[in-house]
ZASEDREN-304282 format. One record per residue (C-alpha): residue in three letters; x, y, z. Coordinates in nm, 3 decimals, always signed. Example, Ala and Ser with C-alpha at 12.3 -4.5 7.8 and 13.67 -1.06 7.14 Angstrom:
2
(site ALA, (+1.230, -0.450, +0.780))
(site SER, (+1.367, -0.106, +0.714))
END
This chain:
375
(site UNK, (-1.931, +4.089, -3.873))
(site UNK, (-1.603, +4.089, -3.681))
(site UNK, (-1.455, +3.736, -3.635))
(site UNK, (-1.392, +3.633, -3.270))
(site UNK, (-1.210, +3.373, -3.099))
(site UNK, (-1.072, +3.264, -2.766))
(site UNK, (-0.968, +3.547, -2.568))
(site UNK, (-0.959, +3.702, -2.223))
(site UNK, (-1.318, +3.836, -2.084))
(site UNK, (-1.147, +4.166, -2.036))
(site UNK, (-1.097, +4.176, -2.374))
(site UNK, (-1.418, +4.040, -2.509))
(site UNK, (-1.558, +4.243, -2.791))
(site UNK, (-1.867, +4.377, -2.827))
(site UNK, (-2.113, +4.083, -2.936))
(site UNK, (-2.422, +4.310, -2.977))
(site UNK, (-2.490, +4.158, -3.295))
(site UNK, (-2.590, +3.842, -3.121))
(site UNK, (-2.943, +3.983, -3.074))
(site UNK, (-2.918, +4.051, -3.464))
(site UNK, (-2.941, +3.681, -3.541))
(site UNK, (-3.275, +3.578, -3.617))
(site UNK, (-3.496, +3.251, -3.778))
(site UNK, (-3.488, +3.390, -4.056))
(site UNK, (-3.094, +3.417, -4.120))
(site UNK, (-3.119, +3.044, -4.104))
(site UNK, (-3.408, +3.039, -4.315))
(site UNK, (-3.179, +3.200, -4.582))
(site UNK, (-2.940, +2.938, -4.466))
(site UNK, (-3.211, +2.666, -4.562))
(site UNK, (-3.255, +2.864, -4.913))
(site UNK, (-2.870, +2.867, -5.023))
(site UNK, (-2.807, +2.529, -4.907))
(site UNK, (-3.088, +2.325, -5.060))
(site UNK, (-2.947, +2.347, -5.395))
(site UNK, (-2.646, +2.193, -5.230))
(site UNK, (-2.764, +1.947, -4.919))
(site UNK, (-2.974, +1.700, -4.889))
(site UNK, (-3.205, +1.650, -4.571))
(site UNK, (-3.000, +1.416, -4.326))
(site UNK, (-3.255, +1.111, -4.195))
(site UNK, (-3.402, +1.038, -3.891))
(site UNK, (-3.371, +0.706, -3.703))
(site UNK, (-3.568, +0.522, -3.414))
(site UNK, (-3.318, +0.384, -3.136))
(site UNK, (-3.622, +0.174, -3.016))
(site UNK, (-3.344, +0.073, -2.714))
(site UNK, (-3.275, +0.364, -2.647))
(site UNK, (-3.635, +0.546, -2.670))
(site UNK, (-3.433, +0.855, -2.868))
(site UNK, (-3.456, +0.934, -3.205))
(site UNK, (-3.179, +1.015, -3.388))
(site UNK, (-3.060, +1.256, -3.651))
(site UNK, (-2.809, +1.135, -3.861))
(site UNK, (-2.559, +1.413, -3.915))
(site UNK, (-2.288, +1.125, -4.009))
(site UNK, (-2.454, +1.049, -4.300))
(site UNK, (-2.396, +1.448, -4.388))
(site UNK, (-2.158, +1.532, -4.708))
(site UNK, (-1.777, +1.528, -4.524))
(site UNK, (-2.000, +1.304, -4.181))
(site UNK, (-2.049, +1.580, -3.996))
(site UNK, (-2.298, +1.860, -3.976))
(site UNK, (-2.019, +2.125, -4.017))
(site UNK, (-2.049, +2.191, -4.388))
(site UNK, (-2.376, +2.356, -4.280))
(site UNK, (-2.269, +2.641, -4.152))
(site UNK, (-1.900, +2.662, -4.353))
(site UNK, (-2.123, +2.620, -4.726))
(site UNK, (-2.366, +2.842, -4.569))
(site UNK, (-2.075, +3.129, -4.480))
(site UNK, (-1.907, +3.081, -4.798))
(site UNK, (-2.176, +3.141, -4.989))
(site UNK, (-2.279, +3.453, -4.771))
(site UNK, (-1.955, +3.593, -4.856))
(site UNK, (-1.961, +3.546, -5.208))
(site UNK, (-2.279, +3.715, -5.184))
(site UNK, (-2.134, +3.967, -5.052))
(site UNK, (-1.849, +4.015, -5.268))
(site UNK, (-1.555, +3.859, -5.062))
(site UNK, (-1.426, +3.556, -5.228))
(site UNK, (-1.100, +3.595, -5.033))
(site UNK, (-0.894, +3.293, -5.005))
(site UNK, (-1.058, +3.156, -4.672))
(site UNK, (-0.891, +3.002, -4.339))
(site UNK, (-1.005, +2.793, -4.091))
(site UNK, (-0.835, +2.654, -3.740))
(site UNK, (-1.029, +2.286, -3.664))
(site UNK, (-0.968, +1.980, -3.494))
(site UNK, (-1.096, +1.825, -3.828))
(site UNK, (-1.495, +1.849, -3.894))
(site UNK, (-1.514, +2.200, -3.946))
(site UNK, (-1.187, +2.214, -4.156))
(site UNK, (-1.342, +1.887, -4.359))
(site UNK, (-1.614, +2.146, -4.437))
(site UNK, (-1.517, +2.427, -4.538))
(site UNK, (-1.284, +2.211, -4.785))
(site UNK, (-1.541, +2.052, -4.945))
(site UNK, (-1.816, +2.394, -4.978))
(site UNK, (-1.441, +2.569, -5.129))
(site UNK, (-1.392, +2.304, -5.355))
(site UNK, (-1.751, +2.302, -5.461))
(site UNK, (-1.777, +2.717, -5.519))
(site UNK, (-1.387, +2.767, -5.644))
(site UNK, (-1.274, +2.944, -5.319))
(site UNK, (-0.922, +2.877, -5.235))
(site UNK, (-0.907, +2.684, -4.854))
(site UNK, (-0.626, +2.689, -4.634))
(site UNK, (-0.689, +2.471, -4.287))
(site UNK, (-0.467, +2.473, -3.932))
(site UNK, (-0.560, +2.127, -3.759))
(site UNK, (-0.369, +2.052, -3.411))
(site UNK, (-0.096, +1.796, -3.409))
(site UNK, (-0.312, +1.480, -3.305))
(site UNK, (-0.608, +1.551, -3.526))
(site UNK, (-0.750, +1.233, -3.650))
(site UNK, (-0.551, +1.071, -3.965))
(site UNK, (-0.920, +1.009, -4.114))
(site UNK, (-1.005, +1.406, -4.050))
(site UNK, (-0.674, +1.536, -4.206))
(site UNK, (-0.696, +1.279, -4.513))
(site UNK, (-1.060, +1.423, -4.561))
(site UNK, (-0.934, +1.757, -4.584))
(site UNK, (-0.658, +1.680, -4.815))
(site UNK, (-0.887, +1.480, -5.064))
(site UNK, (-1.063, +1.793, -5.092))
(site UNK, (-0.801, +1.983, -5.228))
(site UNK, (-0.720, +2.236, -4.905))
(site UNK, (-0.405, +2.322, -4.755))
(site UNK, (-0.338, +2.139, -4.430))
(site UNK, (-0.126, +2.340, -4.174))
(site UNK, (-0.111, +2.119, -3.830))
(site UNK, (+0.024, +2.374, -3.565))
(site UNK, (-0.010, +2.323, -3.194))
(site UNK, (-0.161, +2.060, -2.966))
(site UNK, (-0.441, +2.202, -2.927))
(site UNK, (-0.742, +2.369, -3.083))
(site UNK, (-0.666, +2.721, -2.953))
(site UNK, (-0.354, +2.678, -3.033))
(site UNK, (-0.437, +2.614, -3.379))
(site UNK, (-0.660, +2.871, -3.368))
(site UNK, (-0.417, +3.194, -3.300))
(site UNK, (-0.174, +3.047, -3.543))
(site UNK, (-0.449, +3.034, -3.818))
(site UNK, (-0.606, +3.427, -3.718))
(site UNK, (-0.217, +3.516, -3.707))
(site UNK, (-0.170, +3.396, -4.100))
(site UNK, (-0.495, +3.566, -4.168))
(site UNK, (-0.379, +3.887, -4.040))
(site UNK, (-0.036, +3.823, -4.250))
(site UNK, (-0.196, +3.733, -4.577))
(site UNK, (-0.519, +3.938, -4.616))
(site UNK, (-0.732, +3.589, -4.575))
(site UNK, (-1.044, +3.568, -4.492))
(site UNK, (-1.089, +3.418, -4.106))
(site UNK, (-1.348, +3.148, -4.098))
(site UNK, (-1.463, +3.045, -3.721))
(site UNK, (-1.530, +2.727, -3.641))
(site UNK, (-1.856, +2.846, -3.420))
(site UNK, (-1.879, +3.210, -3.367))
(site UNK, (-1.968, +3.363, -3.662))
(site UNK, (-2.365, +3.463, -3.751))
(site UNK, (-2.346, +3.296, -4.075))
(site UNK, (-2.210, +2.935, -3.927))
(site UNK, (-2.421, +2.957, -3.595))
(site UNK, (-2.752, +3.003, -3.896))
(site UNK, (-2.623, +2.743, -4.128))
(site UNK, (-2.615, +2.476, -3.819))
(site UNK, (-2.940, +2.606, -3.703))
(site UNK, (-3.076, +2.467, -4.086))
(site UNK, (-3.093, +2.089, -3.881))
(site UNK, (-3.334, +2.249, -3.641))
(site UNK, (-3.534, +2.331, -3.974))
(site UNK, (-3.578, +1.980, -4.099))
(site UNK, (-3.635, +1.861, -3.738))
(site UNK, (-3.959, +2.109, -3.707))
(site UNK, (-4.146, +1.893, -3.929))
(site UNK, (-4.169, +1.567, -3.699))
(site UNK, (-4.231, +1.762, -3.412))
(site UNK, (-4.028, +1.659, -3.154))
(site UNK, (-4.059, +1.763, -2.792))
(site UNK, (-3.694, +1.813, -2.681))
(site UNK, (-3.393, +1.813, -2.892))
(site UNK, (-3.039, +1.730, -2.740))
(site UNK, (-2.756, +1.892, -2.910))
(site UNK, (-2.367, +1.855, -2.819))
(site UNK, (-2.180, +2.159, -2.748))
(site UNK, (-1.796, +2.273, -2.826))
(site UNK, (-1.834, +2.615, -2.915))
(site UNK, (-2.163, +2.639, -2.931))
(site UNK, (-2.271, +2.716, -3.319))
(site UNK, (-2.504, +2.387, -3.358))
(site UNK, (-2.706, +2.431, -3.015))
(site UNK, (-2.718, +2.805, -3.102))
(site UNK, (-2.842, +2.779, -3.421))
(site UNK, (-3.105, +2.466, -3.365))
(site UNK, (-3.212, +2.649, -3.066))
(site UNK, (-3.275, +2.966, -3.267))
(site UNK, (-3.493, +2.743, -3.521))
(site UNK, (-3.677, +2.556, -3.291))
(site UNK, (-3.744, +2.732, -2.980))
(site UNK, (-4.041, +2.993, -3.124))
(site UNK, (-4.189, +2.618, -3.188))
(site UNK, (-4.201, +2.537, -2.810))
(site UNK, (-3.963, +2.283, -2.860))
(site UNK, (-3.697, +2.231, -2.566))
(site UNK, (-3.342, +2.290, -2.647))
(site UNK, (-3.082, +2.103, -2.428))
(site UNK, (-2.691, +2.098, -2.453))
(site UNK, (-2.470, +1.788, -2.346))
(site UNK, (-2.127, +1.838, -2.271))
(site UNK, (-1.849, +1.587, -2.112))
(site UNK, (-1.721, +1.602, -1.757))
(site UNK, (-1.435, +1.799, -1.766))
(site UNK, (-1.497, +1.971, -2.100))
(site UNK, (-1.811, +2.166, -2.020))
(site UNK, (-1.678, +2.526, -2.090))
(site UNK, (-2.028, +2.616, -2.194))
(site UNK, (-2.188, +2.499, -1.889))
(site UNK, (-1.966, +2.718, -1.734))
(site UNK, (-1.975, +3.016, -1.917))
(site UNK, (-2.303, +3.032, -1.901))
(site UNK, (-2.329, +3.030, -1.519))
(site UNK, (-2.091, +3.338, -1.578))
(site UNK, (-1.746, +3.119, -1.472))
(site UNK, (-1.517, +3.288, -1.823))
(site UNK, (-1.169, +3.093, -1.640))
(site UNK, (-1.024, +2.920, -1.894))
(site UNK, (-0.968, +2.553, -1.759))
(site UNK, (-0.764, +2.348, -1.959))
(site UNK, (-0.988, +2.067, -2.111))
(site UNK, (-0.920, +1.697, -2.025))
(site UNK, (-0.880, +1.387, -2.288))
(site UNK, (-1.193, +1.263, -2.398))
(site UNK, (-1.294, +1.071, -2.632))
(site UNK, (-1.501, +1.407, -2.805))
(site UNK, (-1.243, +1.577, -2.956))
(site UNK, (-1.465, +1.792, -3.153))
(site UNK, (-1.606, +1.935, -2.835))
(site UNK, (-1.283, +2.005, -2.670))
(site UNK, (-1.311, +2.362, -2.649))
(site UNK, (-1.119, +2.533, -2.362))
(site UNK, (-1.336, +2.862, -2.443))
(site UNK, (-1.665, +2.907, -2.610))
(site UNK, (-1.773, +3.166, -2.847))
(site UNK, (-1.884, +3.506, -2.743))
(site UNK, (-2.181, +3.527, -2.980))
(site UNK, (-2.305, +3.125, -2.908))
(site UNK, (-2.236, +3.197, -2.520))
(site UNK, (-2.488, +3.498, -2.507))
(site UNK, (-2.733, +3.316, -2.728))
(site UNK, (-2.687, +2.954, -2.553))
(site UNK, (-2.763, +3.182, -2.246))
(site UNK, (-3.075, +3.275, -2.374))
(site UNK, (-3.238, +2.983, -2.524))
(site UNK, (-3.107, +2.696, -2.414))
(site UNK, (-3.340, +2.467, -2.155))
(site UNK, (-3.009, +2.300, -1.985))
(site UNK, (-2.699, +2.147, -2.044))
(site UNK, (-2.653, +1.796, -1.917))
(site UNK, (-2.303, +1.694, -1.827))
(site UNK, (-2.182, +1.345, -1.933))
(site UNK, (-1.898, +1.100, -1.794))
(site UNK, (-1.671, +1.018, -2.040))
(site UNK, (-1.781, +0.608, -1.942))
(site UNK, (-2.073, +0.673, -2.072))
(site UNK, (-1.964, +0.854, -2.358))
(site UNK, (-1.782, +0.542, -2.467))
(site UNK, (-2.020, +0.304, -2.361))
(site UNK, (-2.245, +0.477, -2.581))
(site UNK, (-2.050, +0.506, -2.900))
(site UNK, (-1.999, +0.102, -2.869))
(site UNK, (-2.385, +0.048, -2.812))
(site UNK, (-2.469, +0.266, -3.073))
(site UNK, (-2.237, +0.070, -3.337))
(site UNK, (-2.375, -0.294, -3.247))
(site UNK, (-2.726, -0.193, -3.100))
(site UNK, (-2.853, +0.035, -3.384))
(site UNK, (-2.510, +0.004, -3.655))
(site UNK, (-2.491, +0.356, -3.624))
(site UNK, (-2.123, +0.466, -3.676))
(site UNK, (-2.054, +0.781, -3.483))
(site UNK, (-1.711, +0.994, -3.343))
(site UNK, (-1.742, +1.026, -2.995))
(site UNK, (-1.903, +1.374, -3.028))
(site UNK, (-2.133, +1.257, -3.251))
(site UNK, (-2.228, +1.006, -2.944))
(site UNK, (-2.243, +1.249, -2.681))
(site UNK, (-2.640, +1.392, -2.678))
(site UNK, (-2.740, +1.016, -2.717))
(site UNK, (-2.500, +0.964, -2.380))
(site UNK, (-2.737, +1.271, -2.231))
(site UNK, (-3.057, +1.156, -2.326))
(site UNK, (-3.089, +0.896, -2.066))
(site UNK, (-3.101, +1.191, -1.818))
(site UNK, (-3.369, +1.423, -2.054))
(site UNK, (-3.725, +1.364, -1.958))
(site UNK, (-3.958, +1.366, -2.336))
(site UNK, (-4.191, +1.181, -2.511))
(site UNK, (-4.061, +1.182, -2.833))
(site UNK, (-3.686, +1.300, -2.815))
(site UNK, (-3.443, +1.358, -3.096))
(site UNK, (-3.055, +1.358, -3.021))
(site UNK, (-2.803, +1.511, -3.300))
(site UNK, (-2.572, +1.247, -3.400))
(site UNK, (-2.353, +1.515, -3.510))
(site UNK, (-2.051, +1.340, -3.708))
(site UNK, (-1.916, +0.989, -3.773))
(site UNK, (-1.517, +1.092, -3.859))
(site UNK, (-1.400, +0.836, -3.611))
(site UNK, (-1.029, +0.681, -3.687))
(site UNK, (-1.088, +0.327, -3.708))
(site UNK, (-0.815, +0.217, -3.503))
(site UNK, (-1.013, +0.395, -3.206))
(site UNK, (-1.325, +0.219, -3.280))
(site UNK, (-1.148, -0.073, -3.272))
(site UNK, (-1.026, -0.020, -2.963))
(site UNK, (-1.337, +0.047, -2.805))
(site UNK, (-1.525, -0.258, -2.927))
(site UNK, (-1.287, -0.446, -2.814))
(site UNK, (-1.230, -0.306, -2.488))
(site UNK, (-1.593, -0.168, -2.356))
(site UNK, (-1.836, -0.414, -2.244))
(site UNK, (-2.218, -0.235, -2.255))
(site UNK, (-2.461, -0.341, -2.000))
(site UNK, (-2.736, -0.550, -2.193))
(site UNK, (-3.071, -0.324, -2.230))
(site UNK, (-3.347, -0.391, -1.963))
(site UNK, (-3.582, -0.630, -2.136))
(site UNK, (-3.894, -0.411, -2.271))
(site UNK, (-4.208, -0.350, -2.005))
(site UNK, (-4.474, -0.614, -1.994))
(site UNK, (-4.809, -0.520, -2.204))
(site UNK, (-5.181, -0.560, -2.103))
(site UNK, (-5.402, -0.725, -2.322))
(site UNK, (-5.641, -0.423, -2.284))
(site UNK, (-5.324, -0.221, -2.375))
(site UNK, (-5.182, -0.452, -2.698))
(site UNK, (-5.557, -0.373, -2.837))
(site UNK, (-5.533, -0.032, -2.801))
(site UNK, (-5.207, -0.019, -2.970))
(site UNK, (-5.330, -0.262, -3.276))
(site UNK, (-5.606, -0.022, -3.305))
(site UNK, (-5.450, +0.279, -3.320))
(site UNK, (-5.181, +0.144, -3.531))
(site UNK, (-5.485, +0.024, -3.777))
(site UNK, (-5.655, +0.374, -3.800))
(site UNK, (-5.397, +0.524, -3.870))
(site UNK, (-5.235, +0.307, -4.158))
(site UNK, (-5.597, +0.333, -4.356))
(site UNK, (-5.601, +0.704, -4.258))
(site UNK, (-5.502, +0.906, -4.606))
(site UNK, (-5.160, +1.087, -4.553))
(site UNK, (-5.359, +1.430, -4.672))
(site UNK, (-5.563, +1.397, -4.321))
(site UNK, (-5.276, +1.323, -4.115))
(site UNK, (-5.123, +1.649, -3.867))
(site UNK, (-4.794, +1.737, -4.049))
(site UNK, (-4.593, +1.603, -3.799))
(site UNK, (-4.782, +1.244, -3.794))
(site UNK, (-4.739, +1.252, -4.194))
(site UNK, (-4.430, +1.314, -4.190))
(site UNK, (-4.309, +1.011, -3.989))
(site UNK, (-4.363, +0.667, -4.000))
(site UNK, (-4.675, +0.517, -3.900))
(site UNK, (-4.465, +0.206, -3.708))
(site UNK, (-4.341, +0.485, -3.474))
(site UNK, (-4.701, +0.511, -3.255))
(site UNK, (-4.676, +0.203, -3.121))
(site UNK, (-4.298, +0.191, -3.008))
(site UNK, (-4.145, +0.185, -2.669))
(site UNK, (-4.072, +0.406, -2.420))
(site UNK, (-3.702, +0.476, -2.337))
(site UNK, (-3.581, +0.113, -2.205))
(site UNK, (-3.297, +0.305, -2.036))
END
């Protein structure tokens, strides 16, 4: 597959291939990387009424080694064990690092001036080369394909590639099992929402994107707006993509239920309550589809906490300088309703797990009498 990248629509290439993605490329994903990854965990924000997936707990704290191990090891499949090149604003480069150090594949990463000290130091401890060029991703980005081109390297994407977008689509794998009824999933480029939509849409699960005011290129490009708009600051710097990827943007197009746009108050506000409500460490994309879930309607909901590479100076900062709202105190019960709910909580506790739906023995048995969102 042709690598792609930020470019013009006039000269967009020809992302037929798109279609070509199906399940089960990420099931193959799931294959090559369980000898590698571990299942992430999943946590009940009772506050919040979300649960969450927690991608920060993910070899390198971010969900990016997913796809990068998963491409690797494609290619090596394939015969190409190529030094390989990546352009990242530190997540993605702190993958495909660690999968090149792991399989013996040289690694040479372009971060942006600005990237996060903890991001570059993760890289380096992995034994790539760090280039920083630019202030930007894109930036980055034609300065890495340009040393690709020069050097006969193999050019890694960040998002649009088929064997990324299926490695990322590996969470929507393990999420299957507790059945949720809407996942929220932040966007840059687009490879996680593409691939967890690919995995759990056939399920009838909704698939929605969250994106930050001012640094929605998705939302935009899928509405069929390609201008490229330079991105504001936000506290999601791994979402600050000033174009998406061809191949995401056509499947995102496709699958995807909606993309909720976030503030970036609530972003922050967010990050801080997840740190002292639920001690939950997360970047600020790694915060942003808990920011959006206030605004998803779902009975049980599941929001990607997709990476927790924050520098520590900006979390100090921002528990120091935002003030959350307290939660709204928790509804009232019925005494007719409290029964119910000891009741249920009792059958199911003596119930064998053997007898239990897959989903309901898959989670635990505290979760049926929870909360609603208290949002």
């Amino acid at each position: 597959m042709p690598d792609t990248g930020p470019t013009s629509a006039a000269q967009e290439p020809d992302v037929g291939a798109a279609a070509a993605i199906s399940v089960a490329d990420v099931l193959a994903a799931q294959a090559r990387l369980c000898r590698y990854l571990t299942p992430t965990p999943l946590h009940y924000a009772e506050r919040f009424g979300v649960w969450l997936k927690l991608e920060n707990l993910q070899r390198t704290g971010s969900y990016k080694v997913r796809g990068a191990l998963n491409a690797l090891l494609s290619g090596l499949e394939r015969g190409d064990d190529r030094p390989v090149i990546c352009a990242s604003a530190g997540n993605h480069a702190q993958g495909v690092a660690w999968s090149a150090y792991r399989l013996g594949v040289q690694a040479i990463t372009v971060m942006p001036h600005g990237a996060p000290a903890t991001k570059i130091a993760g890289v380096a401890h992995w034994g790539a080369t760090v280039r920083q060029h630019g202030a930007s991703y894109d930036e980055a980005f034609a300065f890495a394909r340009e040393l690709a081109e020069q050097n006969g390297y193999r050019f890694l994407s960040a998002f649009d590639d088929p064997d990324v977008i299926a490695g990322q689509g590996t969470i929507g794998i393990e999420l299957a099992a507790h059945a949720p009824d809407v996942v929220i999933v932040p966007i840059g480029g687009g490879g996680l929402a593409s691939g967890v939509a690919l995995a759990l849409k056939s399920q009838g699960v909704r698939v929605v994107g969250a994106q930050v005011e001012g640094v929605d290129s998705m939302a935009r490009a899928v509405k069929g707006d390609l201008r490229e708009i330079a991105p504001v600051a936000t506290l999601a710097d791994g979402v600050k993509v000033k174009v998406p990827g061809f191949l995401t943007r056509r499947l995102c197009a496709a699958l995807l239920d909606d993309v909720v746009i976030v503030r970036e108050a609530e972003l922050r506000e967010t990050l801080v309550r997840l740190a002292l409500e639920e001690h939950v460490i997360a970047e600020g994309a790694g915060a942003l589809a808990l920011a959006a879930g206030k605004r998803v309607a779902g009975k049980r909901k599941c929001a990607i906490v997709s990476g927790g590479n924050i520098d520590a100076t900006v979390l100090a900062a921002l528990l120091s300088e935002v003030r959350p709202r307290p939660p709204r105190k928790p509804r009232q019960r019925s005494s007719e309703q409290l029964r119910s709910l000891r009741n249920t909580a009792t059958a199911a506790s003596s119930m064998p797990a053997a007898s239990l739906p897959p989903a309901a023995a898959s989670k635990p048995v505290t979760a049926i009498a929870v909360e609603e969102s208290s949002w």
